[in-house]
gemmi code that builds the backbone of each chain (N, CA, C; Angstrom):
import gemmi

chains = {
    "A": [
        ("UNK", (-8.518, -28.965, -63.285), (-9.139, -29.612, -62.118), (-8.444, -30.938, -61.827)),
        ("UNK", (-8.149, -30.713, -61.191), (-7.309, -32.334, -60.019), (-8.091, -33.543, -59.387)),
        ("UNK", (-8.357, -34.726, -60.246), (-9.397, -35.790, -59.578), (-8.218, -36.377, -58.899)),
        ("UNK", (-8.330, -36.543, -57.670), (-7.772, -37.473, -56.481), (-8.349, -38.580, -56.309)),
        ("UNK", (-6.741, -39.664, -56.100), (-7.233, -41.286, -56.291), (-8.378, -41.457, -54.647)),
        ("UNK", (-8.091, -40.197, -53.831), (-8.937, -41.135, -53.035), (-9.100, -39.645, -52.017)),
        ("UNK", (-10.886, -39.715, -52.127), (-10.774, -38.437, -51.359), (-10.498, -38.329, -49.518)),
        ("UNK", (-10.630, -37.568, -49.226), (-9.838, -37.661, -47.256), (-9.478, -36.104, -46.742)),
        ("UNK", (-10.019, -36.045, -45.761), (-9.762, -34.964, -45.128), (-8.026, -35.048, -44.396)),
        ("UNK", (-7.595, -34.108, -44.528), (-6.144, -34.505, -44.674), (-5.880, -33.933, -43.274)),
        ("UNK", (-7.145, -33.703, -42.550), (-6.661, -33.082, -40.837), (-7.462, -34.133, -40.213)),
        ("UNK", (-7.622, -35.160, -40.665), (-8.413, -36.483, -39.883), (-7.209, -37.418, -39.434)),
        ("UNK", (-6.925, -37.156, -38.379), (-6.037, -38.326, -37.695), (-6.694, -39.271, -36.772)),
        ("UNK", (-6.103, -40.709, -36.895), (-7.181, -41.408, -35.374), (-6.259, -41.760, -34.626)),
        ("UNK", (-6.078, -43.009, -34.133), (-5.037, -43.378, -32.768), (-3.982, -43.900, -33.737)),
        ("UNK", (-3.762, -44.001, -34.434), (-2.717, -44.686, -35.285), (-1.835, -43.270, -35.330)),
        ("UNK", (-2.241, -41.911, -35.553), (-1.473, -40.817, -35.893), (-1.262, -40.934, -37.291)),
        ("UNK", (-2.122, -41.586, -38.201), (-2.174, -41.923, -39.676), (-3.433, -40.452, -39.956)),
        ("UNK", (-3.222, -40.046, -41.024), (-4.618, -39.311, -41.623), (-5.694, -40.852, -42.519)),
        ("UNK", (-6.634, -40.849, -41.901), (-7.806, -42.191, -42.230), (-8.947, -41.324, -42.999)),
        ("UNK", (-9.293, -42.163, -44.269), (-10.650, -42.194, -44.370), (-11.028, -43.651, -44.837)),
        ("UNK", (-11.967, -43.260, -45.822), (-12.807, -45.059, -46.101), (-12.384, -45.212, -47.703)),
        ("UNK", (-12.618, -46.711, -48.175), (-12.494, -47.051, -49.335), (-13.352, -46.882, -50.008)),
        ("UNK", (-14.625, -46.360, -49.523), (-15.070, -46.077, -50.419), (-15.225, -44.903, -51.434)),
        ("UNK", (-14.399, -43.566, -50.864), (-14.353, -43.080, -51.160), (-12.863, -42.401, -52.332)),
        ("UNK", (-12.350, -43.934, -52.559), (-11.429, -44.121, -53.789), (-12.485, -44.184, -55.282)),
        ("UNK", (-11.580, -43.255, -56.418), (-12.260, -42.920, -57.446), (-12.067, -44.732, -57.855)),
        ("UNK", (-11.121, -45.285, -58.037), (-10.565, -46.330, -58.181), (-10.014, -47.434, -56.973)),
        ("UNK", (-11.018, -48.456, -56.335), (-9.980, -48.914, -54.691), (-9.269, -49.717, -55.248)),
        ("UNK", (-9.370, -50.151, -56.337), (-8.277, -51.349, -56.886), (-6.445, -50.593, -56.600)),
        ("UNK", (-6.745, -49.189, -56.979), (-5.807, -48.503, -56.540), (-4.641, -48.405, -55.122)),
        ("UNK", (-6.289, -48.369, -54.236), (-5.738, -48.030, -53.097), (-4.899, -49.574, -52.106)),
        ("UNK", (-3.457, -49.839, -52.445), (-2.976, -50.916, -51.611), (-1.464, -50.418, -50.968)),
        ("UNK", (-1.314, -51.054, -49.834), (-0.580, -50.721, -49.196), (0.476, -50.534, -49.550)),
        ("UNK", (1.901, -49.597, -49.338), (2.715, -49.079, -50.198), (2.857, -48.357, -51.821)),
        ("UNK", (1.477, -48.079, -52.048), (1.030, -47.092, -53.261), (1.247, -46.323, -52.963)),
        ("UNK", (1.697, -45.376, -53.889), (1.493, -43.435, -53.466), (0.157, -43.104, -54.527)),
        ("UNK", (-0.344, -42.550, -53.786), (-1.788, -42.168, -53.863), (-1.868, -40.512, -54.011)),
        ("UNK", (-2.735, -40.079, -55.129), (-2.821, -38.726, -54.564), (-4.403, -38.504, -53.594)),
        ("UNK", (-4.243, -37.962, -52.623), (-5.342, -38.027, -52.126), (-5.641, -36.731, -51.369)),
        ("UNK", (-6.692, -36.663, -50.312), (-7.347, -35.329, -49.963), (-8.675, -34.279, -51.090)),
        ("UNK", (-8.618, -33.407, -51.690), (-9.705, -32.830, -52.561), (-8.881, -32.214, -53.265)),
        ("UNK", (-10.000, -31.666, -54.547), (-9.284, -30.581, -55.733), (-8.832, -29.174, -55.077)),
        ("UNK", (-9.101, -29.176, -54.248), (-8.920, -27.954, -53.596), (-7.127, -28.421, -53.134)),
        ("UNK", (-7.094, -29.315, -52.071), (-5.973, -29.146, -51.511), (-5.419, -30.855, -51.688)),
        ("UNK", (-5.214, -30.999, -52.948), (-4.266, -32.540, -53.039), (-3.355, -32.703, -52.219)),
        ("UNK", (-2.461, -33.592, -52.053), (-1.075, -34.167, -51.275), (-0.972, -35.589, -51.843)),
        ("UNK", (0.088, -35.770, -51.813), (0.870, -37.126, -52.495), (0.593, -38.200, -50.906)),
        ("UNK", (0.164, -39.158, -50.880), (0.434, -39.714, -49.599), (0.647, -41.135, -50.176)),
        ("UNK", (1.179, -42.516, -49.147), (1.580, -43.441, -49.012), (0.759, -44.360, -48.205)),
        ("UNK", (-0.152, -45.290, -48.763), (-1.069, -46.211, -48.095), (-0.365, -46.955, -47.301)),
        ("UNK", (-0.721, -46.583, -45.969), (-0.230, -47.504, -45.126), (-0.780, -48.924, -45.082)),
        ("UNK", (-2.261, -48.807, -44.782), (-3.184, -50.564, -44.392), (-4.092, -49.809, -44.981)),
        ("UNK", (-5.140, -51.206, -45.213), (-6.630, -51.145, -44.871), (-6.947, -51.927, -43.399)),
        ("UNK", (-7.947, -51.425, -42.821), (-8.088, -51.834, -41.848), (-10.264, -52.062, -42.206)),
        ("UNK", (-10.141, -53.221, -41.832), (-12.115, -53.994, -41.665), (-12.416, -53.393, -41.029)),
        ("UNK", (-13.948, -53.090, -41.048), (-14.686, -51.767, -40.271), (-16.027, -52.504, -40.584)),
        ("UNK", (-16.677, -52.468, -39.236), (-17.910, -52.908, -39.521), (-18.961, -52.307, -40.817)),
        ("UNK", (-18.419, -51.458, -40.849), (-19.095, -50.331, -41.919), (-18.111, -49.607, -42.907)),
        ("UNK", (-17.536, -50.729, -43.513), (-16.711, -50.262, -44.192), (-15.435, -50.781, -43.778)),
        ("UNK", (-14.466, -50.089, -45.035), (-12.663, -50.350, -44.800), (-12.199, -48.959, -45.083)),
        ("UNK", (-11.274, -49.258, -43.640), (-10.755, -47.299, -43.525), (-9.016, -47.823, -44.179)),
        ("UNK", (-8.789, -46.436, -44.561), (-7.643, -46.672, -45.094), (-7.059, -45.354, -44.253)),
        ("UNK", (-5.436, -45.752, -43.889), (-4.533, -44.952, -43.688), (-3.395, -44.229, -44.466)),
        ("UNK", (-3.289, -43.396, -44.278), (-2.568, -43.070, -45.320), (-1.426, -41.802, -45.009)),
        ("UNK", (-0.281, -42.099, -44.863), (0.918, -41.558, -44.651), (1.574, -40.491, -45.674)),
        ("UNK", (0.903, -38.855, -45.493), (0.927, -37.554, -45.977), (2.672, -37.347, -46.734)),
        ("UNK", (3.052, -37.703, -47.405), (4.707, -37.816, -47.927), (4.549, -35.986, -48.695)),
        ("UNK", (4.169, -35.601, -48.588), (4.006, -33.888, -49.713), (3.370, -33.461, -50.415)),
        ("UNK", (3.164, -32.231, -50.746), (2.512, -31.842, -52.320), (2.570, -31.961, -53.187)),
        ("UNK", (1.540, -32.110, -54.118), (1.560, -32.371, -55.517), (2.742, -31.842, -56.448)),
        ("UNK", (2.107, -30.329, -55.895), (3.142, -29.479, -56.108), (4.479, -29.755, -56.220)),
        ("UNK", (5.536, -30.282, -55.082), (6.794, -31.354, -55.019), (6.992, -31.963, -56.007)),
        ("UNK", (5.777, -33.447, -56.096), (6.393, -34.315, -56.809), (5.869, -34.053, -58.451)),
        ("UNK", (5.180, -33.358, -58.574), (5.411, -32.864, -60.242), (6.589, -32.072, -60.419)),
        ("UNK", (7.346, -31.387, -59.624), (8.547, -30.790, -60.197), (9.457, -31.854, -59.976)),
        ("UNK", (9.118, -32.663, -58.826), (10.450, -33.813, -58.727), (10.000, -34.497, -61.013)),
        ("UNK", (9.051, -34.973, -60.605), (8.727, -35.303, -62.039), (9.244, -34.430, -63.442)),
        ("UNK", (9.145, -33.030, -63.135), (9.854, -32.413, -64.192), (11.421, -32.375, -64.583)),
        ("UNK", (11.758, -32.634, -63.541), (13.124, -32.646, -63.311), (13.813, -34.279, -63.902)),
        ("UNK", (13.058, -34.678, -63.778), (13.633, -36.296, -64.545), (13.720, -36.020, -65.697)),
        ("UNK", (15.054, -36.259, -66.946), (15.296, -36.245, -68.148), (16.143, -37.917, -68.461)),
        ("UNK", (15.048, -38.638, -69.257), (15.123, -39.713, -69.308), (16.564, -40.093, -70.117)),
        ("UNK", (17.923, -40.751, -69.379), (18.931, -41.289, -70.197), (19.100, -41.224, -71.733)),
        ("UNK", (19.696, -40.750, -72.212), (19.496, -41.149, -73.984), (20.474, -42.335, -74.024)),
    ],
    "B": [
        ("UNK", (-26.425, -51.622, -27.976), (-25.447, -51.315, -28.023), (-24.198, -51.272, -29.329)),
        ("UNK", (-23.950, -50.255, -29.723), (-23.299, -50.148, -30.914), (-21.627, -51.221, -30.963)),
        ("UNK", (-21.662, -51.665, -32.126), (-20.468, -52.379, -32.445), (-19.859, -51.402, -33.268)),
        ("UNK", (-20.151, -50.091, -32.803), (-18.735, -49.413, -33.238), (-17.723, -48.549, -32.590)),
        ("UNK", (-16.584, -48.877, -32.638), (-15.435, -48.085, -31.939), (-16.405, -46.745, -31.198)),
        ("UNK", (-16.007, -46.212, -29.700), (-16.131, -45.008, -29.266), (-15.330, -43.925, -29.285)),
        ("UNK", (-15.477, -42.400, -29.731), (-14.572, -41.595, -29.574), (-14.404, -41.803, -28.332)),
        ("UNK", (-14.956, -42.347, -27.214), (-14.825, -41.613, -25.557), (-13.530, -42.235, -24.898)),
        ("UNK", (-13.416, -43.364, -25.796), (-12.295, -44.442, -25.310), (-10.881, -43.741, -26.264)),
        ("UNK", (-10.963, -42.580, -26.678), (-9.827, -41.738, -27.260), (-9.397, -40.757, -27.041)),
        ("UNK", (-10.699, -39.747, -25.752), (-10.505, -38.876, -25.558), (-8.829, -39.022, -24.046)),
        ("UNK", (-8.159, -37.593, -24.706), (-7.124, -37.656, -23.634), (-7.793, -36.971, -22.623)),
        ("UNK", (-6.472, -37.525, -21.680), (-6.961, -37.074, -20.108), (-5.953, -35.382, -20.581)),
        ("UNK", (-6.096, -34.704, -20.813), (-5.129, -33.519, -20.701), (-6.227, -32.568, -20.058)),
        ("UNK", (-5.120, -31.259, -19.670), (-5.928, -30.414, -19.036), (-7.026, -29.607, -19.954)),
        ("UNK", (-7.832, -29.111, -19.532), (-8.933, -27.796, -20.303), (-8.323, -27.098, -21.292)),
        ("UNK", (-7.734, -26.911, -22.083), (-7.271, -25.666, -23.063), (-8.082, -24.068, -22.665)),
        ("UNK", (-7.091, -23.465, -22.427), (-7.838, -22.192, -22.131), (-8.625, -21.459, -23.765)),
        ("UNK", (-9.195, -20.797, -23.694), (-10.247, -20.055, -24.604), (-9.492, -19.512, -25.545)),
        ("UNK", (-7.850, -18.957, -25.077), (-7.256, -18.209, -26.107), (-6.902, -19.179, -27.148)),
        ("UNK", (-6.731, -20.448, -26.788), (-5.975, -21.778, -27.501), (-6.487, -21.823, -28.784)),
        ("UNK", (-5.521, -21.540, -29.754), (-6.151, -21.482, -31.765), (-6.183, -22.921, -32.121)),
        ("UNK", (-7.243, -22.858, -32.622), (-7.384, -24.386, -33.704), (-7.713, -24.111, -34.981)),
        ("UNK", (-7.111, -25.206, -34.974), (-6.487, -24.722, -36.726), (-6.770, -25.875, -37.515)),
        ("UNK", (-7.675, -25.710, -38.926), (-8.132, -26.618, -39.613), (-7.672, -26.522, -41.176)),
        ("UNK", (-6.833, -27.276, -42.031), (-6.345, -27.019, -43.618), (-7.993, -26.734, -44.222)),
        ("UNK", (-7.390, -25.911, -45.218), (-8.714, -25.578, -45.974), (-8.456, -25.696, -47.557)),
        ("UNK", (-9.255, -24.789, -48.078), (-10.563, -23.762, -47.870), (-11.672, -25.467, -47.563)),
        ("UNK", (-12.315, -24.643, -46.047), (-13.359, -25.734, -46.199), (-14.704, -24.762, -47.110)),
        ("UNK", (-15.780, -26.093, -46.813), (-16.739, -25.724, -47.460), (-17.706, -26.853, -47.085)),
        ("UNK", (-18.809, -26.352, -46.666), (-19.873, -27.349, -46.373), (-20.292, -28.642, -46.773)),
        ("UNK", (-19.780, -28.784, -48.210), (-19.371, -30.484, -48.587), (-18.640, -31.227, -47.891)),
        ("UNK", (-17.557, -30.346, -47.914), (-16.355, -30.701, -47.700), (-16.444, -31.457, -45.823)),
        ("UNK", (-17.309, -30.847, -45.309), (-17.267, -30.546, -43.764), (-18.715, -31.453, -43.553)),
        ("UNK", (-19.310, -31.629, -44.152), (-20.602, -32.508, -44.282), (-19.961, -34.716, -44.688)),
        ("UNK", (-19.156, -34.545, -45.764), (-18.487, -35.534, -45.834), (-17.579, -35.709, -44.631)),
        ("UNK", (-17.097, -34.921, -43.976), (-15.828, -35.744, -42.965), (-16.850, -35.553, -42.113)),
        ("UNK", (-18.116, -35.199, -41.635), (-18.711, -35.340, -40.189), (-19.515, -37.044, -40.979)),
        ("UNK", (-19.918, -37.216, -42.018), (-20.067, -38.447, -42.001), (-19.174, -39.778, -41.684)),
        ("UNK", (-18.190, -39.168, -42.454), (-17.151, -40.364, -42.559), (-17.339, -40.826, -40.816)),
        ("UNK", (-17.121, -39.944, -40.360), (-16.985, -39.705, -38.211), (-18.268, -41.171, -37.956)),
        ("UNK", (-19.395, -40.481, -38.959), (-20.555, -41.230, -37.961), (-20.216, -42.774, -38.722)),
        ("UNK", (-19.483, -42.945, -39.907), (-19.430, -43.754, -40.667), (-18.749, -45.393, -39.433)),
        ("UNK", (-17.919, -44.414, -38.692), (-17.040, -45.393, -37.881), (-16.992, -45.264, -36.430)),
        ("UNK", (-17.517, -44.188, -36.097), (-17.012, -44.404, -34.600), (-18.155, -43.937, -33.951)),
        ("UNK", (-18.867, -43.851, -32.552), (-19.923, -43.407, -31.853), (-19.468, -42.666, -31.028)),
        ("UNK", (-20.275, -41.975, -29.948), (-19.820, -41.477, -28.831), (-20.772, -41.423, -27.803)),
        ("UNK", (-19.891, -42.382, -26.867), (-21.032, -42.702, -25.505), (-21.976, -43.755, -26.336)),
        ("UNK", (-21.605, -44.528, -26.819), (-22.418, -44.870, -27.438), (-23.956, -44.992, -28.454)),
        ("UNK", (-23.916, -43.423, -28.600), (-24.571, -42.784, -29.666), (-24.134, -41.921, -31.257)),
        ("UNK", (-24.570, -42.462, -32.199), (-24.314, -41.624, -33.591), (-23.414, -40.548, -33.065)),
        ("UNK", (-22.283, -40.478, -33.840), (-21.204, -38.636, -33.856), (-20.719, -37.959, -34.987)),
        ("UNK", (-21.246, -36.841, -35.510), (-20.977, -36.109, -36.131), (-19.407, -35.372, -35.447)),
        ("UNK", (-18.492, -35.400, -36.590), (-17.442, -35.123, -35.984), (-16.321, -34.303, -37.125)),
        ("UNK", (-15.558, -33.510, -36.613), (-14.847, -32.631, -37.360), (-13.394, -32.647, -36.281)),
        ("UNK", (-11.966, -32.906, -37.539), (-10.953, -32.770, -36.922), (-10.239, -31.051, -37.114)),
        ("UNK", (-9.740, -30.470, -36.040), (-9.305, -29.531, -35.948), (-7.510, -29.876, -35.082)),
        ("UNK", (-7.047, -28.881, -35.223), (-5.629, -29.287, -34.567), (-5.155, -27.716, -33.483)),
        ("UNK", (-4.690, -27.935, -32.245), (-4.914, -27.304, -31.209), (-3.372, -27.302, -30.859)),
        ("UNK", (-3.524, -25.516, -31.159), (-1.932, -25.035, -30.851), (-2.014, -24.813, -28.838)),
        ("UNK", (-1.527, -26.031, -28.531), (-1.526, -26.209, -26.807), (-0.144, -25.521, -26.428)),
        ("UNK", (0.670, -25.392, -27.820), (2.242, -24.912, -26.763), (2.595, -23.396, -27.766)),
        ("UNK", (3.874, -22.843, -27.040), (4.102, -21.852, -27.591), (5.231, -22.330, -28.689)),
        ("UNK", (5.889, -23.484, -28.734), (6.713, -23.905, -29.408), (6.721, -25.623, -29.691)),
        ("UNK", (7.282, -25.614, -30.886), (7.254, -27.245, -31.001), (6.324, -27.692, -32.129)),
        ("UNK", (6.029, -28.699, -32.004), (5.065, -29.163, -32.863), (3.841, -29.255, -32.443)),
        ("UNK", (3.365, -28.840, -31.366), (1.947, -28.335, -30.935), (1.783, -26.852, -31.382)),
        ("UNK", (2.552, -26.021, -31.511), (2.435, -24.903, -31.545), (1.766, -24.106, -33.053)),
        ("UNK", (1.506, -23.403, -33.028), (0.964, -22.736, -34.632), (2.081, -23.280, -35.916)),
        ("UNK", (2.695, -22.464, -35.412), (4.112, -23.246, -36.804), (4.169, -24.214, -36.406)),
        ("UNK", (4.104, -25.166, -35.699), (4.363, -26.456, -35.556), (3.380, -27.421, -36.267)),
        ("UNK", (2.584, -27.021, -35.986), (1.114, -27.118, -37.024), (1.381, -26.864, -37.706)),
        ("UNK", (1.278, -25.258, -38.499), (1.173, -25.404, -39.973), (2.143, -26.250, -40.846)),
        ("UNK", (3.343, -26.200, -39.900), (4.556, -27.058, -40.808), (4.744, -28.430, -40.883)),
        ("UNK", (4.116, -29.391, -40.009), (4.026, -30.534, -40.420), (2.077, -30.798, -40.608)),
        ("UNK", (1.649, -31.040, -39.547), (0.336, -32.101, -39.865), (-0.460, -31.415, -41.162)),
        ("UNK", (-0.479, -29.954, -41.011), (-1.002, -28.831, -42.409), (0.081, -28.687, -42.765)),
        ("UNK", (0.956, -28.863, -44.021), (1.998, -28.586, -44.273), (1.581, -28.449, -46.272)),
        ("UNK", (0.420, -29.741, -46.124), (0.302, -29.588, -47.759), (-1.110, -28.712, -47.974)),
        ("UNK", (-1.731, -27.886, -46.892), (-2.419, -26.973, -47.186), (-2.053, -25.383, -47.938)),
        ("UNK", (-2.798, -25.204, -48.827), (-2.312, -23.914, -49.113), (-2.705, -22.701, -48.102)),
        ("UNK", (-3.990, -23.217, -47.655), (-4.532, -22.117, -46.520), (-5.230, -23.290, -45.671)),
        ("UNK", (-5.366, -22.268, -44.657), (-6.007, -22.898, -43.023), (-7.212, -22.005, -42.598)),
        ("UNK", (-7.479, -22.278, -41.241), (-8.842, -21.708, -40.883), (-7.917, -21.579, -39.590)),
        ("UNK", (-8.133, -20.504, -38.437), (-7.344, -20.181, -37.447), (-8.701, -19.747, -36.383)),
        ("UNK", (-9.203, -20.370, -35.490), (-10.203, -19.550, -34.541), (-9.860, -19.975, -33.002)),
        ("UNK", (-10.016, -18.820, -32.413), (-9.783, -19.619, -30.875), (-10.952, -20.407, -30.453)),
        ("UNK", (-10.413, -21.436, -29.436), (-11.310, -22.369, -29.225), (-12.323, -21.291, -28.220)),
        ("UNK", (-12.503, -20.382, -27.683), (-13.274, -19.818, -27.017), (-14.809, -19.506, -27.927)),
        ("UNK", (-14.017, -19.030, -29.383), (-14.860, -18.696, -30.183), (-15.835, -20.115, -30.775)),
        ("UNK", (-15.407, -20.760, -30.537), (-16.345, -22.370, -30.711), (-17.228, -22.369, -29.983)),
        ("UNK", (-16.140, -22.502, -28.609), (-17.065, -22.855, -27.471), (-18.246, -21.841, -27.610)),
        ("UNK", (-18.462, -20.787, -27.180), (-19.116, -19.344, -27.284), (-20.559, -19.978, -28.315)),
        ("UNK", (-20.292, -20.464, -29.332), (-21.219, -21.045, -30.426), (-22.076, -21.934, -29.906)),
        ("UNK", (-21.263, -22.565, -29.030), (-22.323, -23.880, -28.590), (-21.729, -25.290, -29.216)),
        ("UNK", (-20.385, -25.132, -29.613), (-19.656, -26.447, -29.773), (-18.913, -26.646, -28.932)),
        ("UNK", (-18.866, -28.483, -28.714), (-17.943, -28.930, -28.230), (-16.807, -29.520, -28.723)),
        ("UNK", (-15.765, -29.055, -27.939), (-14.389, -29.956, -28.392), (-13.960, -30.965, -27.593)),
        ("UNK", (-13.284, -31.523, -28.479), (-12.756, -33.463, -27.504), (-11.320, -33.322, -27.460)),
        ("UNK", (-10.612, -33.214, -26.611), (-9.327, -33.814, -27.421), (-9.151, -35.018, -27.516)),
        ("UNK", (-8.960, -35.699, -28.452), (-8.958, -37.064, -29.063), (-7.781, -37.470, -29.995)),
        ("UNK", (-7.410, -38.690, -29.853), (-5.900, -39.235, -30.520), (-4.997, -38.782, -29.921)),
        ("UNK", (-4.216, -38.004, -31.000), (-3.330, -37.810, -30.172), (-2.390, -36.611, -30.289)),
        ("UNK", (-2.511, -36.162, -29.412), (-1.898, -34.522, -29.223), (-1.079, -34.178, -30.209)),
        ("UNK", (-1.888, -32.706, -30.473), (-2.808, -31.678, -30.552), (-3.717, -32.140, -31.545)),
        ("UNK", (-4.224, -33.481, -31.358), (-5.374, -33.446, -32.464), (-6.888, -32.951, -31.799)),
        ("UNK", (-7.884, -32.429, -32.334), (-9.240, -32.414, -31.519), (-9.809, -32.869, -32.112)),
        ("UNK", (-11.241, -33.265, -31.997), (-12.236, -33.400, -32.356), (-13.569, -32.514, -31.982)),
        ("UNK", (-14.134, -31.618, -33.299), (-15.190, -30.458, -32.821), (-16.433, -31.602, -32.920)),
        ("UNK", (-17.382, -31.298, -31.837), (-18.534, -32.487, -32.171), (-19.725, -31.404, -32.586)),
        ("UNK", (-20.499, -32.095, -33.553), (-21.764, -31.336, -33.922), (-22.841, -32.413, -33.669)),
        ("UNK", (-23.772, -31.454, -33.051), (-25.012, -31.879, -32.652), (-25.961, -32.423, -33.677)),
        ("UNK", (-25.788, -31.956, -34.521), (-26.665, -32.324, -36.151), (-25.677, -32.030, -37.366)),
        ("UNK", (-26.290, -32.488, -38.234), (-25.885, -31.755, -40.162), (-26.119, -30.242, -39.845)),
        ("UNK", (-27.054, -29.450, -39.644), (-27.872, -28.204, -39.439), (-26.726, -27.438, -38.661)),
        ("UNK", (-25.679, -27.819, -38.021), (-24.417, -27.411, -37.071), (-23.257, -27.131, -38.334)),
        ("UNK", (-23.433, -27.744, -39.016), (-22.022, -27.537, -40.272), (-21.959, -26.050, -40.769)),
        ("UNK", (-23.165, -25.175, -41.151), (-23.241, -24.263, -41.454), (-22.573, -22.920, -40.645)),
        ("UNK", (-22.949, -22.995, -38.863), (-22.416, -22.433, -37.999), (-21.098, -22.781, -37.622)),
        ("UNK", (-20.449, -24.041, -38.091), (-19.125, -24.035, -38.088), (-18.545, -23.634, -38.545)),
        ("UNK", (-18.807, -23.373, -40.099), (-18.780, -23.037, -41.198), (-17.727, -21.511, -40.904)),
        ("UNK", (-19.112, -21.015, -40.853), (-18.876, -19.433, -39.948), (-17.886, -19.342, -39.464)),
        ("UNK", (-17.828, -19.959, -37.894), (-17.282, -20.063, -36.890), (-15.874, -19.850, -37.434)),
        ("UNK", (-15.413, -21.174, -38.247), (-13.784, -20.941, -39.006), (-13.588, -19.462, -39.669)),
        ("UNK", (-14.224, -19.342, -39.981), (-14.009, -17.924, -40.497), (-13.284, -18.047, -41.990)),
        ("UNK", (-12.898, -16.964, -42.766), (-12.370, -16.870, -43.931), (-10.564, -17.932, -43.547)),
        ("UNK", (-10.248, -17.867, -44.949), (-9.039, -19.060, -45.009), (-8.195, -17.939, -44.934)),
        ("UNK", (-7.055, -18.056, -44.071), (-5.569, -17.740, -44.220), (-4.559, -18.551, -44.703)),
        ("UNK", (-3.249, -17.398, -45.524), (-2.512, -18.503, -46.185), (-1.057, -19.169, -45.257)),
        ("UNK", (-1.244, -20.558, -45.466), (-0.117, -21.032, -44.624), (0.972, -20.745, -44.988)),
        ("UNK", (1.988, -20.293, -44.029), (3.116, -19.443, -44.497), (4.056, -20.877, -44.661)),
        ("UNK", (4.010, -21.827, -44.125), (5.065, -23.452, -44.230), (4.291, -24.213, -45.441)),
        ("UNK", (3.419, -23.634, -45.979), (2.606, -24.393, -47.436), (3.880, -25.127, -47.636)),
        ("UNK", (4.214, -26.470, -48.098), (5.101, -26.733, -49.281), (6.336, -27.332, -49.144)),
        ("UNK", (7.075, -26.848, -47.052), (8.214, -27.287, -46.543), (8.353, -28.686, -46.913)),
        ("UNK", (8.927, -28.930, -46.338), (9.406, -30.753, -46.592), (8.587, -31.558, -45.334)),
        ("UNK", (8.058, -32.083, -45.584), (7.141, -33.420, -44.426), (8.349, -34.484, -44.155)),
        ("UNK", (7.726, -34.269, -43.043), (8.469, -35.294, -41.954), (7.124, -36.124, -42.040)),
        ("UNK", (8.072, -37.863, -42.449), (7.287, -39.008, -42.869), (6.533, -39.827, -41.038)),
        ("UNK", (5.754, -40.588, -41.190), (4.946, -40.644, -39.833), (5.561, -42.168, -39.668)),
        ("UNK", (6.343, -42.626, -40.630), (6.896, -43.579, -40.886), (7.063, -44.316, -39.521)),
        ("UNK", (6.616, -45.724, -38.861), (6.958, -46.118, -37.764), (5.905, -46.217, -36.675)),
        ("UNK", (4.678, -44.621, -36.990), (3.940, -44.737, -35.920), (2.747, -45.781, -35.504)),
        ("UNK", (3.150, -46.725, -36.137), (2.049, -47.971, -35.995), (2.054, -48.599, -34.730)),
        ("UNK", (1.503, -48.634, -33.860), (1.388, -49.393, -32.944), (1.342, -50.709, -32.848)),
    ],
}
model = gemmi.Model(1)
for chain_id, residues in chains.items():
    chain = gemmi.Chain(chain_id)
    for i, (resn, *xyz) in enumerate(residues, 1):
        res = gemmi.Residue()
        res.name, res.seqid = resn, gemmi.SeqId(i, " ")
        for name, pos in zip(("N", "CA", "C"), xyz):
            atom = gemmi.Atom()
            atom.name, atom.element = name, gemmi.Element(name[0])
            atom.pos, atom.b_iso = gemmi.Position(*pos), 0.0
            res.add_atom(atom)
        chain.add_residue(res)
    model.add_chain(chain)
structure = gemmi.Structure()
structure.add_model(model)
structure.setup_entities()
């Protein structure tokens, strides 16, 4: 099972053309800052994305977040690294 | 009067989408799943200046391009393993409305209540698998206004 740093519907776009949800719904928001890669969306369907902003919300702070690929991707990019001897 | 953002001030001026027009949502949803993003909706934005339950769907308007089905599945759904595919007729037909909102081909399905999630539910129908699952994303890098 896959806990995501920050959950988000990954077909939620607003006028920015960013996929947005809220901070509060980071397992961790200390996490969530701009230029992090984040895994985010649900256990069902993760994606690697790239915090764009937080943006103040009367009701909250929405975060944007810039969809960079699948998990899937960057764990094989990850497998593929064999550290210098 | 609400101090929060309106969808109405997002909706585009584009034409009607005819009935055959597919919208297409990453999945597998599931009534949590679809209960949390119609909050998040009411969390931030109103419409007409009343509470909105709201669900994003994405609307194949062209036969090619990046409006189009593959155009969809391959970038904005690209890290879905499966999608939900229904024509917008079949919404409408239900008794939902669609917005188009942001920015093309994005929509917005509006629900009248929580008690509406279930018939959406439906409505999407079983998940199909995205055949572009996995391609390479094109970064949104830039689109900040």
């Amino acid at each position: 099972m896959i806990t995501v740093d920050i959950r988000a519907d990954l077909n939620s776009e607003d006028q920015t053309g960013y996929v947005w949800t809220l901070l509060a719904d980071a397992r961790d928001p200390s996490l969530i800052k701009p230029g992090e890669l984040v895994v985010a969306g649900d256990e069902d369907a993760p994606a690697v994305a790239v915090v764009v902003d937080l943006v103040e919300h009367p009701h909250g702070t929405i975060v944007h977040l810039d969809v960079v690929g699948t998990l899937d991707r960057f764990l094989a990019l990850a497998r593929r690294v064999v550290p210098a001897a | 009067m609400s101090d929060l953002p309106d969808l109405r001030d997002h909706v585009r001026d584009d034409p009607t989408p005819r009935d055959a027009v597919v919208l297409i949502r990453g999945g597998p949803d599931a009534v949590e799943k679809l209960v949390a993003q119609a909050e998040r909706v009411r969390t931030i934005f109103v419409l007409d200046g009343e509470p909105v339950l709201g669900i994003s769907v994405y609307a194949a308007l062209d036969d090619i391009g990046p409006a189009s089905v593959d155009g969809i599945l391959a970038d904005k759904l690209v890290t879905y393993r499966v999608v939900h595919l229904v024509p917008l007729g079949e919404l409408a037909g239900a008794g939902f409305t669609v917005l188009p909102t942001f920015r093309r081909p994005h929509m917005t399905v509006v629900l009248g209540g929580l008690d509406r999630v279930e018939p959406l539910l439906a409505a999407l129908g079983p998940s199909q698998r995205n055949p572009h699952y996995g391609e390479e994303v094109r970064r949104r890098k830039g689109r900040l206004t």
